[in-house]
Backbone as CSV, one residue per row, in Angstrom:
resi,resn,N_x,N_y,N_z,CA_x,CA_y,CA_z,C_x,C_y,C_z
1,UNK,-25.402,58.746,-5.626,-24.795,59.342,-4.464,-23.474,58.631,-4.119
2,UNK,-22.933,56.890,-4.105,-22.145,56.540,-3.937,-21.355,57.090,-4.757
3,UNK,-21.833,57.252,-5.949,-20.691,57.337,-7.427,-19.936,58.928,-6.610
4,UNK,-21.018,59.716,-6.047,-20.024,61.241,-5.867,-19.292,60.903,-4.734
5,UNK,-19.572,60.100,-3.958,-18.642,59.829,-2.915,-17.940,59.655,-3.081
6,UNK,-17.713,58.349,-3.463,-16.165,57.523,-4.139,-15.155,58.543,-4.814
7,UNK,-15.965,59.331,-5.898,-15.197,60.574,-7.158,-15.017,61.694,-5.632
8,UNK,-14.909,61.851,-4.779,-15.107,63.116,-3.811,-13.674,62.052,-3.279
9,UNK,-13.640,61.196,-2.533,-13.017,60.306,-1.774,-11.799,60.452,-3.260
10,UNK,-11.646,59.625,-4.078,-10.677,59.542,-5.390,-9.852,61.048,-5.175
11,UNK,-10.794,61.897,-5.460,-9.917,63.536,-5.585,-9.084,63.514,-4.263
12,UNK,-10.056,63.527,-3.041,-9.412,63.537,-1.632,-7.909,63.130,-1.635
13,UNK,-7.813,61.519,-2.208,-6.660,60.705,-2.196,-5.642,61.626,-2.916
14,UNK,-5.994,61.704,-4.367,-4.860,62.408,-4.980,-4.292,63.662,-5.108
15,UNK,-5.326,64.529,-4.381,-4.546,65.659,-4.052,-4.176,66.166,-2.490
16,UNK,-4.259,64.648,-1.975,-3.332,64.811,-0.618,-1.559,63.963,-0.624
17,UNK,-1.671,63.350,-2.159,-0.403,62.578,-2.465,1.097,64.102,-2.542
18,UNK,1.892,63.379,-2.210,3.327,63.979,-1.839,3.665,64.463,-3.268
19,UNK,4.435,65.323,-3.340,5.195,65.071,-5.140,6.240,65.621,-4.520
20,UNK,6.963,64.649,-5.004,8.726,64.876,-4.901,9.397,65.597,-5.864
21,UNK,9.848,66.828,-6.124,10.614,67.227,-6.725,12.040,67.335,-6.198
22,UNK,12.929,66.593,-7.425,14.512,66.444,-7.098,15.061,67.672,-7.472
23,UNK,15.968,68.326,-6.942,16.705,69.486,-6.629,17.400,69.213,-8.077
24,UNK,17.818,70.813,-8.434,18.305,70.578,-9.847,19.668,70.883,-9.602
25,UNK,20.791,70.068,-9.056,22.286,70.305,-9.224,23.113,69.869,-10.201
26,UNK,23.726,71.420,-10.432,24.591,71.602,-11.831,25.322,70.442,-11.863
27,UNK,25.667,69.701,-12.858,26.851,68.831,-13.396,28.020,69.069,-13.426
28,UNK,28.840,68.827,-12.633,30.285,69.463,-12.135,31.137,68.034,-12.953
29,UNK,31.679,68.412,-13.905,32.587,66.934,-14.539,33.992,67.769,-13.633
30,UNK,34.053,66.965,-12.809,35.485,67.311,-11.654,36.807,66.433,-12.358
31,UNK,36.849,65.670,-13.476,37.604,64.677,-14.127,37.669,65.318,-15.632
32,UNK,37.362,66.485,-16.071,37.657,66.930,-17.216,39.048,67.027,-17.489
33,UNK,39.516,67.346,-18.475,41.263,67.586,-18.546,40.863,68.864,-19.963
34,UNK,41.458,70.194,-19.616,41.097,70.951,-21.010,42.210,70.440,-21.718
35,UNK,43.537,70.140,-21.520,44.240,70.226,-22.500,44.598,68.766,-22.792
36,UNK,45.313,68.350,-23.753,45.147,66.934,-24.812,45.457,65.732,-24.531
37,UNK,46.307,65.944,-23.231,47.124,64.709,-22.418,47.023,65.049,-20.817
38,UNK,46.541,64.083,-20.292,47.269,64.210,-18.828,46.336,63.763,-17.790
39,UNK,46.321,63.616,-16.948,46.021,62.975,-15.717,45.206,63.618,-14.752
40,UNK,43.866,63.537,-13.998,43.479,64.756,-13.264,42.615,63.425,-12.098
41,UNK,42.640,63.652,-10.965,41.781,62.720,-9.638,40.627,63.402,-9.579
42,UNK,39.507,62.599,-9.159,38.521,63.313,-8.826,38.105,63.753,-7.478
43,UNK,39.714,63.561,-6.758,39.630,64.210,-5.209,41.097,64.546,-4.923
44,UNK,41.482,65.438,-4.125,43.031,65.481,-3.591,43.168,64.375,-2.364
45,UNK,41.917,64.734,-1.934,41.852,63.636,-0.248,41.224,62.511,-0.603
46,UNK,42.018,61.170,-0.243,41.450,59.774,-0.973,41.577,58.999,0.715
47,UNK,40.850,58.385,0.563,40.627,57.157,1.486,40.977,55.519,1.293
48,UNK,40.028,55.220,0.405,40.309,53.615,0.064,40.495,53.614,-1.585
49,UNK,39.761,54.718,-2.226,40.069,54.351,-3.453,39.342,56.201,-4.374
50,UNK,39.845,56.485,-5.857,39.514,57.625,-6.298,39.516,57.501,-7.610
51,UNK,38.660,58.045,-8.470,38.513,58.111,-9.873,39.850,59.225,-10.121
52,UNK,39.976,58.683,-11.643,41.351,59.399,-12.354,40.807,59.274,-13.942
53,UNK,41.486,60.069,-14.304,40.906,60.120,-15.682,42.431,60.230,-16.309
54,UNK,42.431,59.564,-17.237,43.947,59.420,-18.281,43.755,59.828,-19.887
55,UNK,44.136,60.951,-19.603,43.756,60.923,-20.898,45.432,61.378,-22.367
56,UNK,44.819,60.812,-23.174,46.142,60.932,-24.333,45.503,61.390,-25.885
57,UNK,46.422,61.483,-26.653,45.948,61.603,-27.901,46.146,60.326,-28.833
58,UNK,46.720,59.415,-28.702,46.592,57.933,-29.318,46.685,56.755,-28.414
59,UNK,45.874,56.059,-28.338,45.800,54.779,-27.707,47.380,54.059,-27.286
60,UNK,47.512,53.921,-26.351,48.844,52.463,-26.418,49.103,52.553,-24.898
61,UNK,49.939,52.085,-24.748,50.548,51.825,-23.260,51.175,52.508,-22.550
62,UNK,50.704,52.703,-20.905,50.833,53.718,-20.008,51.414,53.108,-18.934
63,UNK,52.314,53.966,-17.585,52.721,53.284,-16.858,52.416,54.533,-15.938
64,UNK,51.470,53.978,-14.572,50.884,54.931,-13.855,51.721,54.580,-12.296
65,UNK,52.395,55.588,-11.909,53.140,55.279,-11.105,52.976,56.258,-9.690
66,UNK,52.601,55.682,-8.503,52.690,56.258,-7.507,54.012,56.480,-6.402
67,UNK,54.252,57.915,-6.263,55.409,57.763,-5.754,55.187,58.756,-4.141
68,UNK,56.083,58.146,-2.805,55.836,58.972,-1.654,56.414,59.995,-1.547
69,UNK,56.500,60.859,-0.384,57.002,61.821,0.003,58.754,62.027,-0.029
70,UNK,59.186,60.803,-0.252,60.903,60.524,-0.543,61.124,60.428,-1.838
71,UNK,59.670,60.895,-2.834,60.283,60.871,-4.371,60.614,59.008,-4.684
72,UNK,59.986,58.000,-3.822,59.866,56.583,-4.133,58.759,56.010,-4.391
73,UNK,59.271,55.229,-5.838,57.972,54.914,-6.062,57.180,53.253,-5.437
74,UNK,56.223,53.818,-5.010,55.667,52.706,-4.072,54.757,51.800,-4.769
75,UNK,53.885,52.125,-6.133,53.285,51.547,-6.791,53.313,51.932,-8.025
76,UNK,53.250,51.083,-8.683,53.425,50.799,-10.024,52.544,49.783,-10.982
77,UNK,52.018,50.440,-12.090,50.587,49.506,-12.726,50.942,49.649,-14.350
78,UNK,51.233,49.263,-15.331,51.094,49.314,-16.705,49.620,49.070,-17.787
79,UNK,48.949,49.872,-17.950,47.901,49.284,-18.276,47.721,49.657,-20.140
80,UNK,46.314,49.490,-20.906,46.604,49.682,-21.994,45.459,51.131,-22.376
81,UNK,45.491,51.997,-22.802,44.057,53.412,-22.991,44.244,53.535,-24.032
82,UNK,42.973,54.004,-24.401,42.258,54.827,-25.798,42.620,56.183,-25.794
83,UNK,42.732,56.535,-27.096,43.238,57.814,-27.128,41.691,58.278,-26.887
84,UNK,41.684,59.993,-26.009,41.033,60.787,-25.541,40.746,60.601,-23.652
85,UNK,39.827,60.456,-23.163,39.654,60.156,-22.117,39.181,58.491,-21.796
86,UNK,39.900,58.453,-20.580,39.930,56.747,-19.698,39.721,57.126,-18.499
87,UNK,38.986,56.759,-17.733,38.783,57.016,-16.588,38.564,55.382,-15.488
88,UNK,39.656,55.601,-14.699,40.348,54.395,-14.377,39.872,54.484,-12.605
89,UNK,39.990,53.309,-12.070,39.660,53.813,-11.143,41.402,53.614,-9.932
90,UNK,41.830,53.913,-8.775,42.743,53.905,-8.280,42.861,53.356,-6.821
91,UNK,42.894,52.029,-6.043,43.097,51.908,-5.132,44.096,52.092,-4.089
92,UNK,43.699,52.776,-3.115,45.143,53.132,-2.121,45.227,52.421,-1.017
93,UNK,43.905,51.155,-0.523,43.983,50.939,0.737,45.352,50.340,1.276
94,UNK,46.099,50.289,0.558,47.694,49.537,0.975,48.858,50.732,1.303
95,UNK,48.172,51.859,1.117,49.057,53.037,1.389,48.877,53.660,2.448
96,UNK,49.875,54.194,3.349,49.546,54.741,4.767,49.090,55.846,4.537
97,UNK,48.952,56.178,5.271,47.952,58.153,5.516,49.609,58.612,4.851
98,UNK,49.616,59.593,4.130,50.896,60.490,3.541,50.399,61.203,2.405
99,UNK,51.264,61.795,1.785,51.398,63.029,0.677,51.526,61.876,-0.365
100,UNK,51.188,61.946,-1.271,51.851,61.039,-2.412,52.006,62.024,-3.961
101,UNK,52.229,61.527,-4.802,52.372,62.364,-6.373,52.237,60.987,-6.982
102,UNK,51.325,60.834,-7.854,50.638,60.021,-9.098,51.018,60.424,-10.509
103,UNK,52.046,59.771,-10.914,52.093,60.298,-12.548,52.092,59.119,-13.927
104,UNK,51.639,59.955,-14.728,51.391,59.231,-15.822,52.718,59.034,-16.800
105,UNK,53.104,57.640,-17.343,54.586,57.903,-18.252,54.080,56.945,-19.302
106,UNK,54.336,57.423,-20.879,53.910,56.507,-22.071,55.595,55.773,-22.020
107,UNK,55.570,54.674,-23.421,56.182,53.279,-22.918,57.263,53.743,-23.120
108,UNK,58.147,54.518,-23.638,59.655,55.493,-23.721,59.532,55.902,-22.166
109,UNK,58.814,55.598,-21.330,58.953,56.485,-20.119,59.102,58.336,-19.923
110,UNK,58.568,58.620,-20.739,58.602,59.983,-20.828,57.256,60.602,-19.692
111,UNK,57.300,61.510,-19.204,56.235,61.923,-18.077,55.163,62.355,-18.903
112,UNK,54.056,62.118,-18.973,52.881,62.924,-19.519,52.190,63.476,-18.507
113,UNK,52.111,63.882,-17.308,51.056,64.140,-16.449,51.730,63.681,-15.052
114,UNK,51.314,64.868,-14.364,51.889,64.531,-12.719,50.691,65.129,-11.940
115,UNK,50.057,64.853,-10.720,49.686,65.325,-9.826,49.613,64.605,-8.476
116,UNK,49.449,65.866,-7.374,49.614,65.055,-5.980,48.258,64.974,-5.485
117,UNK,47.950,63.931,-4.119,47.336,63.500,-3.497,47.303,63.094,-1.903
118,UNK,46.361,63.258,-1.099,46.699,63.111,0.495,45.996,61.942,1.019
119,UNK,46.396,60.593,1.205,45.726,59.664,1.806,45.700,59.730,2.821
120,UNK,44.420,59.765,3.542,43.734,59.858,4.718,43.762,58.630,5.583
């Protein structure tokens, strides 16, 4: 008689337990780039800091340059990427709330990639 209790009590327990099922949300890659070179944020509206993705077709040296609303550039970073995708990350907390434009230039300084951004 204990034994059916306990096995009565056991079932009780486990089919009064919770089950969590996690919601199935699609995979949005917001940092893709379709075409072979270029630069894309993973937000227009940035706060303290925003993923960027750099991408090229051969590895070597990049010069990622932030410039303000007067077409000046306020920051400036040289770093080194792999050809295909790099995904870098970008701090702004030194930048006031404004419009800015972020572009990418290989070491001839030639533009590979431009886009803008709104720090909050």
């Amino acid at each position: 008689m204990k034994k059916l209790l306990l096995l009565l009590g056991l079932i009780a327990l486990i089919s009064c337990r919770k089950t969590y099922i996690l919601p199935q949300t699609p995979t949005v890659d917001v940092l893709n780039i379709p075409s072979s070179v270029g630069i894309k944020l993973q937000s227009p509206f940035v706060t303290t800091e925003v993923l960027m993705n750099v991408k090229l077709e051969t590895a070597g040296t990049v010069t990622i340059k932030i410039f303000d609303i007067a077409n000046r550039v306020v920051s400036k970073e040289t770093t080194y990427v792999n050809s295909g995708d790099n995904i870098l990350k970008v701090y702004t907390n030194a930048l006031p709330p404004s419009a800015y434009r972020i572009a990418l230039f290989d070491i001839n300084d030639r533009q590979l990639g431009i886009t803008d951004f709104n720090k909050l």
